[in-house]
C-alpha positions as CSV (number, residue, x, y, z in Angstrom):
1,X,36.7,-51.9,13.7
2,X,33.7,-50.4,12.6
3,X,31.2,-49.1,14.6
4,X,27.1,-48.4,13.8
5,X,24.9,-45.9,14.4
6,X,21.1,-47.1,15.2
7,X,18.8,-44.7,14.2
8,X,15.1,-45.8,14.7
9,X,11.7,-44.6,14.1
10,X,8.4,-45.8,15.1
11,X,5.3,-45.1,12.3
12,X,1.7,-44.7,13.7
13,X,1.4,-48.2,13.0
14,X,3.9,-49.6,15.8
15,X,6.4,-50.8,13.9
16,X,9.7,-50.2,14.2
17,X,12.6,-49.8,11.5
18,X,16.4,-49.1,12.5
19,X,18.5,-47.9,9.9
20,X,22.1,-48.5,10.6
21,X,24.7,-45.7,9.2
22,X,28.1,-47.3,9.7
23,X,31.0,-45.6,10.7
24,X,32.2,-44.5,7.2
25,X,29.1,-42.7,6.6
26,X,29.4,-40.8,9.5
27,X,32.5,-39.5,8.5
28,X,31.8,-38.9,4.9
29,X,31.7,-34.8,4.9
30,X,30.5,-34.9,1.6
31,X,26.6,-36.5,2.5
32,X,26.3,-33.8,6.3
33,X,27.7,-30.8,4.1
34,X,24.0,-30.5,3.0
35,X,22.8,-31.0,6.9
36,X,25.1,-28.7,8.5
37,X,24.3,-26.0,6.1
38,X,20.4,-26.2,6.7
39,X,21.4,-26.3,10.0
40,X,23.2,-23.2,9.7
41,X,20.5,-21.7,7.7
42,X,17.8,-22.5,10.3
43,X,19.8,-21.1,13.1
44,X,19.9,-17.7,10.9
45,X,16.3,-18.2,10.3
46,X,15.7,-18.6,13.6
47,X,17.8,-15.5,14.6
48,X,16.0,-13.7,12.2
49,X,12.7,-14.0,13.9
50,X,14.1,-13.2,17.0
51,X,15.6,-9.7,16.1
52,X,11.7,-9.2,13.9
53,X,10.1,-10.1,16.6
54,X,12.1,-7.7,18.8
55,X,11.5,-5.1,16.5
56,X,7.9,-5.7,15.9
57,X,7.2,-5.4,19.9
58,X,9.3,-2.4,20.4
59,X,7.2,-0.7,17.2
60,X,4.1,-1.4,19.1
61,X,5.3,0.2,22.2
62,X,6.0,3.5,20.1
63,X,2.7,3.2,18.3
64,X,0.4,3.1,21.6
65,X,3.0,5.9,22.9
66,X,2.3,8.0,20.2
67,X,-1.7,6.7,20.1
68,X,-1.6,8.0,23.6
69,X,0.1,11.0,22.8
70,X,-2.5,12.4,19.9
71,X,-5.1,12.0,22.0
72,X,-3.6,14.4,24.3
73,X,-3.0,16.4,21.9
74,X,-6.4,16.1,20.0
75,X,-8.4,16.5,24.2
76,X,-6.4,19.5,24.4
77,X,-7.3,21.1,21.3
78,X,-11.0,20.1,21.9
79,X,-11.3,21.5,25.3
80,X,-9.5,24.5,24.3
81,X,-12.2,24.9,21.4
82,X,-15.0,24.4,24.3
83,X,-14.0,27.1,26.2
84,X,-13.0,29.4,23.8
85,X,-16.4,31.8,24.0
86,X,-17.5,30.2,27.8
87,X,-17.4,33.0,30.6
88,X,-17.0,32.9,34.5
89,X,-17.6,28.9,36.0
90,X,-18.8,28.6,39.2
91,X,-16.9,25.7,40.7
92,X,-17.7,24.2,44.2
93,X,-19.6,27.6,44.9
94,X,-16.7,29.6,43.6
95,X,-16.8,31.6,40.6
96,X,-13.5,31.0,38.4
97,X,-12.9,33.2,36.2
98,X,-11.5,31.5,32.7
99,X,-8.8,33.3,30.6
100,X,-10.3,33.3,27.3
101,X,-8.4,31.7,24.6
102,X,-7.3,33.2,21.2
103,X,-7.7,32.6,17.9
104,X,-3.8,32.0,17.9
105,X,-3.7,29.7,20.7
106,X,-6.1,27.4,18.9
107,X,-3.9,27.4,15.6
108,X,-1.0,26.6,17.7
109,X,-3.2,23.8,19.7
110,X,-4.9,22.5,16.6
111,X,-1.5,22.0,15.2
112,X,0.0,20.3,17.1
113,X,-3.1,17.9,17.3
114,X,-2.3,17.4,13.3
115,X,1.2,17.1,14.2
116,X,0.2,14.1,16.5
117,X,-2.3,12.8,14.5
118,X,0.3,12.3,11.7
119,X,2.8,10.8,13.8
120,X,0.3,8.3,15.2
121,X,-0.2,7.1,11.4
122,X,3.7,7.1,10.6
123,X,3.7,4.7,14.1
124,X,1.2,2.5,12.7
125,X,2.9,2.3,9.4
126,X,5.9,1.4,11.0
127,X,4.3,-1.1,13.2
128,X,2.6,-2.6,10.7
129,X,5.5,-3.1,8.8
130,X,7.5,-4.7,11.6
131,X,4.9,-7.2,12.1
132,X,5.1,-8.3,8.6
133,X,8.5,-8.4,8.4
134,X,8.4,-10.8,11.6
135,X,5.7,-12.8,10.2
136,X,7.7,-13.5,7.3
137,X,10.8,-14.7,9.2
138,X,8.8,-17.0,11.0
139,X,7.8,-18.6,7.8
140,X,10.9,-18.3,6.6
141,X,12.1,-20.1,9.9
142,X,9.5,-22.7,8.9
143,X,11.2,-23.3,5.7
144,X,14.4,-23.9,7.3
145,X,13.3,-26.4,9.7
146,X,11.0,-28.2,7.2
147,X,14.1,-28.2,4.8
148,X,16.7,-29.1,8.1
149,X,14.3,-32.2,9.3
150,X,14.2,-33.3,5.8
151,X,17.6,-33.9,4.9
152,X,18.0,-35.1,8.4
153,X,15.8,-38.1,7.9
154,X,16.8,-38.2,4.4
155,X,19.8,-38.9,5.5
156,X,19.2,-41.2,8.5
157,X,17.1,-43.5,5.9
C-alpha cells in the first residue's frame, strides 16, 4: 500500500499545483540528507544570532556604563580645575570656605579622567565590534534559511 503526500502551492495568479511525493520518496534518506542538514545549519545560524545578539546588547550596556562613568570622571576634573585659585563662596548667606586644591590632586583627578576617557573608547570598540559580529550572523542566518526553503521546495516539486 502506498501512501501520498500532497504538497500544494498557490502562485499570485490563483492557480493551484499539488505535487504528490509518494511514500518511497519520503523514505529515501538519500534526497532529505541535504534538507535536514540545512536544517541543522539554520538552527546553528539561528543560534548564532542569538548568543551575537546577546553579546552585542550586553556590550552596549558596558559602553553607556563606562560613557557615564568618564563623564564623571572628566566633571570632576573640570570642577576641580574651576576651583582650584577660587577663594571663600558665600552660599545661602554663609561664607564657605573652599579647601584649595593642589597641583597633585589635579594630576591625580586629570588622570583618572584619561583613564576613563580611554576606557570609554575600548567600550566602544568593543561594542562596535559586537554589533558587527551580530549583524553578520543575521545574514548568515539569512543564508541558511534562503538555502533551507530552497531545497525544501526543491524538493517538494
Amino acid at each position: 500500500m502506498t501512501h501520498a503526500l500532497s504538497v500544494s502551492s498557490q502562485p499570485t495568479n490563483g492557480t493551484i499545483h499539488r505535487n504528490n511525493l509518494e511514500e518511497a520518496d519520503l523514505r529515501d534518506p538519500s534526497a532529505y540528507g541535504d534538507l535536514v542538514e540545512a536544517a541543522h545549519s539554520y538552527a546553528r545560524a539561528v543560534q548564532a544570532v542569538g548568543e551575537a545578539t546577546e553579546t552585542a546588547q550586553s556590550s552596549a550596556t558596558a559602553l553607556e556604563i563606562s560613557d557615564i562613568e568618564a563623564l564623571d570622571a572628566i566633571n570632576v576634573e573640570w570642577e576641580a580645575k574651576a576651583t582650584l585659585t577660587q577663594g571663600p563662596r558665600n552660599e545661602a548667606g554663609f561664607t564657605a570656605e573652599v579647601k584649595p586644591r593642589t597641583t597633585g590632586d589635579l594630576e591625580v583627578l586629570h588622570r583618572a579622567a584619561e583613564v576613563a576617557s580611554l576606557r570609554y573608547q575600548q567600550y566602544r570598540a568593543a561594542s562596535l565590534r559586537a554589533e558587527l559580529n551580530a549583524a553578520e550572523a543575521t545574514r548568515a542566518a539569512e543564508m541558511a534559511e534562503a538555502r533551507f526553503l530552497e531545497i525544501a521546495r526543491r524538493l517538494a516539486t
